[in-house]
C-alpha positions in Angstrom: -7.3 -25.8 -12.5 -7.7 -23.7 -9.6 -10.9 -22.5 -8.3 -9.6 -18.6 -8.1 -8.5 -18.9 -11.6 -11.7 -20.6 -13.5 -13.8 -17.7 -11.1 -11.4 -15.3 -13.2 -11.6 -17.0 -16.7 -15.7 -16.9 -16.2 -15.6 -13.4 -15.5 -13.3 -12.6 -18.2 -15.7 -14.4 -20.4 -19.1 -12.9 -20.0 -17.2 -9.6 -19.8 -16.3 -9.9 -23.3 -19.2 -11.9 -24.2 -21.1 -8.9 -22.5 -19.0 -6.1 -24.9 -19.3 -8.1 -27.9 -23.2 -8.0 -27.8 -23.2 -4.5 -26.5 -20.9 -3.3 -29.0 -23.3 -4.9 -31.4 -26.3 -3.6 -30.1 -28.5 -2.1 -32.8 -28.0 -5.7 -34.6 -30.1 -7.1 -32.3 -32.6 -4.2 -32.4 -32.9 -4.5 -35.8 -33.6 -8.1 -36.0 -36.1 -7.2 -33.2 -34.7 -9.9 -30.7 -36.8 -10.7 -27.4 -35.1 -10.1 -23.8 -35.1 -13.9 -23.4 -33.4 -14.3 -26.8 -30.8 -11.6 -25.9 -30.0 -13.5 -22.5 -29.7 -16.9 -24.1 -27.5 -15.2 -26.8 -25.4 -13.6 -24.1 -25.3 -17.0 -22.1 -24.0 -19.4 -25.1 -21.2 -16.8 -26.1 -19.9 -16.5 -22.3 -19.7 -20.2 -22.1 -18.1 -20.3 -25.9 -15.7 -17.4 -24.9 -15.0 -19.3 -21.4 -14.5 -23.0 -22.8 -12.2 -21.5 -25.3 -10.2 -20.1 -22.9 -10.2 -22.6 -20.5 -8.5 -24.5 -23.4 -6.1 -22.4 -24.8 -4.8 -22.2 -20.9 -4.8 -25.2 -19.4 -3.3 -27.4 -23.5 -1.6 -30.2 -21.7 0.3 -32.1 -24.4 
């Protein structure tokens, strides 16, 4: 895979990994989760989110 294209599939992945926590936002308030928790939260979905992708594009069968 290309270099340009993996820089756009991360980006595209913490972008949604990014709106997906934001949009659920007063979950995390309410289970009172720490700035460090939040970050590591937001780090393991990006990386989900970019390894699925990286997948689903580059299926060589």
């Amino acid at each position: 895979m290309k270099s340009r294209s993996r820089s756009f599939l991360l980006t595209l992945a913490v972008l949604i990994a990014f709106w997906l926590i934001w949009s659920r936002m007063r979950f995390v308030v309410w289970v009172h989760a720490g700035f460090g928790q939040i970050l590591l939260l937001f780090g393991i979905l990006a990386v989900a989110i970019f390894l699925g992708l990286d997948y689903l594009i580059n299926r060589k069968r």
